[in-house]
VMD Tcl script that draws the C-alpha trace (Angstrom):
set ca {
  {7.45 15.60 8.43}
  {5.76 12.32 8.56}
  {2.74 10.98 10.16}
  {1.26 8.24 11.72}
  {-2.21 5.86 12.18}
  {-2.57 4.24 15.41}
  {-4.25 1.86 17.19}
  {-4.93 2.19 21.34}
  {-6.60 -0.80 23.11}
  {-8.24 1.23 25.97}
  {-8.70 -0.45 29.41}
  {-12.47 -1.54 29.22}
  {-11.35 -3.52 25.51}
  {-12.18 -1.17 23.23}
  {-10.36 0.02 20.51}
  {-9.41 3.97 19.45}
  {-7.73 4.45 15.93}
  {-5.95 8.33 15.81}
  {-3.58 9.79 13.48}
  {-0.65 12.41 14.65}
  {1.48 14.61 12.50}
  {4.33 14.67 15.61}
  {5.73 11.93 17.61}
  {3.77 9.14 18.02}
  {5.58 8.60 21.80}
  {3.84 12.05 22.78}
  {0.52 12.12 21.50}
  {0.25 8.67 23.33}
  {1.88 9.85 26.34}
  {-1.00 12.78 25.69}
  {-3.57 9.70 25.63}
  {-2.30 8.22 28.98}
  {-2.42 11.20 30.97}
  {-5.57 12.34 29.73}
  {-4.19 15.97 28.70}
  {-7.63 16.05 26.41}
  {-10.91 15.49 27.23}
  {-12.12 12.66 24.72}
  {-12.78 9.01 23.80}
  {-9.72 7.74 25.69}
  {-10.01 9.63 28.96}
  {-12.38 7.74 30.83}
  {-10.79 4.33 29.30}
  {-7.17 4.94 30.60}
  {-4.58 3.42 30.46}
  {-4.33 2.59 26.69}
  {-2.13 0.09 25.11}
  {-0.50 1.01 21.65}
  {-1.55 -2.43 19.48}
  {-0.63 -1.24 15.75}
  {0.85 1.63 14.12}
  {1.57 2.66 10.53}
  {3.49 5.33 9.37}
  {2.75 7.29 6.22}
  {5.43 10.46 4.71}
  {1.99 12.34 4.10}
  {-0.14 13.66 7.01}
  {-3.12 13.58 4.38}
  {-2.87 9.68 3.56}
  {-2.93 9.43 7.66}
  {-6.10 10.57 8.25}
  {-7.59 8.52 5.08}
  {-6.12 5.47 6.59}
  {-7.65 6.44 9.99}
  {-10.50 6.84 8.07}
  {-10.84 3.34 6.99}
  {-9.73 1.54 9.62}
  {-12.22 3.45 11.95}
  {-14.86 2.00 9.71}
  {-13.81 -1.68 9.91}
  {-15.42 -4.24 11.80}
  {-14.24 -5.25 15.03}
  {-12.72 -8.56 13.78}
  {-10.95 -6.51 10.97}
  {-9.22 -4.43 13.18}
  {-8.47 -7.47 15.52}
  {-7.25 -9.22 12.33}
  {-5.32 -6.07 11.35}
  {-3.63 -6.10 14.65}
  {-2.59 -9.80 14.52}
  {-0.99 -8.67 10.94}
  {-3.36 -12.02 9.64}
  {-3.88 -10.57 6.08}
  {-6.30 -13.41 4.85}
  {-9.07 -12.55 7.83}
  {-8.63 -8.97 6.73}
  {-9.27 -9.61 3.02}
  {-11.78 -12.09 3.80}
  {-13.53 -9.77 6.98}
  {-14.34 -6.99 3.43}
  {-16.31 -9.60 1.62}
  {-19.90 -9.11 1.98}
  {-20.59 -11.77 5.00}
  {-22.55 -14.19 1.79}
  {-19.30 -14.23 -0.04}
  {-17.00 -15.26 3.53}
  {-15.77 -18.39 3.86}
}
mol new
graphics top color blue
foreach p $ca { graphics top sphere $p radius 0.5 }
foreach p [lrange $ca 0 end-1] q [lrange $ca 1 end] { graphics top cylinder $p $q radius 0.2 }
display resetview
């Protein structure tokens, strides 16, 4: 069975990154209708932005990992699919262009 990362952009902006091991259509139908109590239920409705799917459930959740520590413009830049902001967004900010 496969997995998947995800990005949500919640109604007041922010941005939620989750990993699933089942369908990604149900855990965000899960998200919308607030079935659980949690970051996303008092910043309904949520907009799926990005999505990645890996075969391994394990390299998920150290992808969600990573992307939960990004900066805000990395994640934007991730969700854009702009590759040179992302690469450029890990330099330390001295070394940015």
């Amino acid at each position: 069975m496969g997995a998947v990362v995800y990005m949500l952009r919640c109604a007041d902006g922010s941005l939620y990154v989750g990993s699933t091991s089942g369908a990604l259509e149900k855990r965000l139908a899960e998200h919308q209708s607030g079935s659980y109590p949690g970051y996303t239920f008092r910043r309904r409705p949520v907009r799926l932005v990005w999505s990645e799917a890996f075969e391994r459930i394990t390299d998920a959740i150290a992808a969600e990992r990573q992307v939960k520590g990004w900066s805000r413009l990395k994640k934007e830049a991730l969700i854009r699919g702009d590759w040179e902001t992302v690469r450029g967004a890990a330099r330390r900010p001295s070394l940015r262009k």
